[in-house]
C-alpha positions in Angstrom: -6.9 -5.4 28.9 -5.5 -1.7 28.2 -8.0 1.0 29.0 -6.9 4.2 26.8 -7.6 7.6 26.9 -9.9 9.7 24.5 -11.9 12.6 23.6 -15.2 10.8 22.9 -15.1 9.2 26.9 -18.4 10.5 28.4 -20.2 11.9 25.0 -23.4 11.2 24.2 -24.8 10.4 20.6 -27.8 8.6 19.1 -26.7 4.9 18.0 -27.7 4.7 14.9 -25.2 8.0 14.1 -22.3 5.8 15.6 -23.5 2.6 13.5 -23.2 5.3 10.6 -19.8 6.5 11.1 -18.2 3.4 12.7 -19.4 0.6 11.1 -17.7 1.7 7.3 -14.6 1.8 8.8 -14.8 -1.9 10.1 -16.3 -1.8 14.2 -19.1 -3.8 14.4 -21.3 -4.3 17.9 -19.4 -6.7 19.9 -21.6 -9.8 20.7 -22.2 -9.8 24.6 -24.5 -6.5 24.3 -27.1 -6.5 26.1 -30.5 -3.7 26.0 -28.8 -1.2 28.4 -24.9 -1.2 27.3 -22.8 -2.7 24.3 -19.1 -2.6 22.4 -18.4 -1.2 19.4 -15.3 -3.9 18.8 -12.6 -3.0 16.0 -10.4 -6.1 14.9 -6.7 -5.3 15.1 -5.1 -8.8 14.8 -7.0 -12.7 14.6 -3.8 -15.6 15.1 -5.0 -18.0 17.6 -8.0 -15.7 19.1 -8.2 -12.4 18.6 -7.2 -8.7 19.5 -9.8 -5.9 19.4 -10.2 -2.0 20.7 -13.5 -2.1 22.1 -15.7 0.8 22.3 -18.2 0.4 25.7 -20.7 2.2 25.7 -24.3 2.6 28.0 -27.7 3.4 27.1 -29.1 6.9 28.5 -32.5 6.7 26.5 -34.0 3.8 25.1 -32.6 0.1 24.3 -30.3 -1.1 22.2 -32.0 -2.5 19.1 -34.3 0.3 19.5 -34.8 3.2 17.1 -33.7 6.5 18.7 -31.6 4.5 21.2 -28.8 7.2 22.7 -25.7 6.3 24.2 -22.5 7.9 26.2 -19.4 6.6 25.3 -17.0 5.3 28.0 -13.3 4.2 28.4 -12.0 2.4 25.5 -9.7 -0.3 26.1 -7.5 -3.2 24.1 -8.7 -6.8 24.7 -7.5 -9.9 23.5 -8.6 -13.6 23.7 -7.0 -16.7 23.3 -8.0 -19.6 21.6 -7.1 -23.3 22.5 -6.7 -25.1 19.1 -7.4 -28.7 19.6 -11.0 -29.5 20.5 -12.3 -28.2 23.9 -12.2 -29.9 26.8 -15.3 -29.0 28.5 -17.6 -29.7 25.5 -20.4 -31.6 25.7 -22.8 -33.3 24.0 -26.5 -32.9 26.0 -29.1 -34.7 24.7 -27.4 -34.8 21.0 -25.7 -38.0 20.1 -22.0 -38.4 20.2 -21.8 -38.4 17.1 -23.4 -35.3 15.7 -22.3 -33.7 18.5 -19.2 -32.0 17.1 -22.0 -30.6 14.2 -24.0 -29.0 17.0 -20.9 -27.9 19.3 -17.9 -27.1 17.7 -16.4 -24.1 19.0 -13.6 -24.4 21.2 -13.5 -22.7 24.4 -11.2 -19.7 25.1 -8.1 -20.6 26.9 -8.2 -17.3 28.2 -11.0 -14.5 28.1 -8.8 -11.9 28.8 -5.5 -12.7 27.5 -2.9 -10.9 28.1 -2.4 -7.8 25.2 0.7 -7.4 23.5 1.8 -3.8 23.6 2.6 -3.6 20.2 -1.1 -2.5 19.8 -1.3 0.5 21.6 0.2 2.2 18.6 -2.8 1.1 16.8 -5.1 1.4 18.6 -4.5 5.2 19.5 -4.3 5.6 15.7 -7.6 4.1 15.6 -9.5 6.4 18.2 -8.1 9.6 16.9 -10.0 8.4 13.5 -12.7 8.1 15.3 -12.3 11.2 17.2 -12.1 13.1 13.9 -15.3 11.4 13.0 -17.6 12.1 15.7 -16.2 15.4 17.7 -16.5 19.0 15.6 
């Protein structure tokens, strides 16, 4: 992970005027958000996982999913995870039979959650943020 610096750290805006202006340009929310903070995740590079400039940010009124929900930005940063490519080693099958199991479960598990970024996306990724800087500051 790279935190990086930017103008929109610490500002405030209603989500739905971020979903507006960011999702067009290709962030979506990140997964793992939960009803008090979320990501807004931009995809820089997928080749065996996946390398993203993620966007946190945490609720000051409301929830996300809400209407009206508002949020302050904080640090973005560079994350990347790796991807084992055979089939994962910790899978298993429950109470599904063996073979159907692969239907039901067939995600591998990340070799790494936070894999180590590759600098060459810092470029990017500052490119990236003063876009979105233009976007949301006057």
């Amino acid at each position: 992970m790279i935190p990086l610096q930017s103008a929109i750290i610490g500002e405030t805006y209603k989500l739905g005027f971020l979903e507006e202006q960011l999702k067009p340009k290709g962030y979506t929310i990140g997964s793992n958000w939960d009803y008090d903070h979320g990501y807004f995740d931009y995809t820089i590079e997928q080749h065996n996982g996946y390398t993203v400039l993620r966007i946190p940010f945490h609720t000051r009124y409301g929830e996300v999913g809400e209407r009206g929900t508002t949020v302050t930005l904080d640090t973005p940063f560079i994350l990347a995870h790796e991807y084992q490519e055979d089939l994962d080693d910790y899978a298993t099958s429950g109470s599904v039979p063996l073979q159907v199991s692969g239907v039901v479960n067939q995600f591998s598990e990340p070799t790494n959650k936070d894999g180590e970024v590759d600098e060459k996306y810092v470029p990017t990724a500052q490119n990236l943020l003063k876009e979105v800087e233009s976007l949301l500051l006057p």
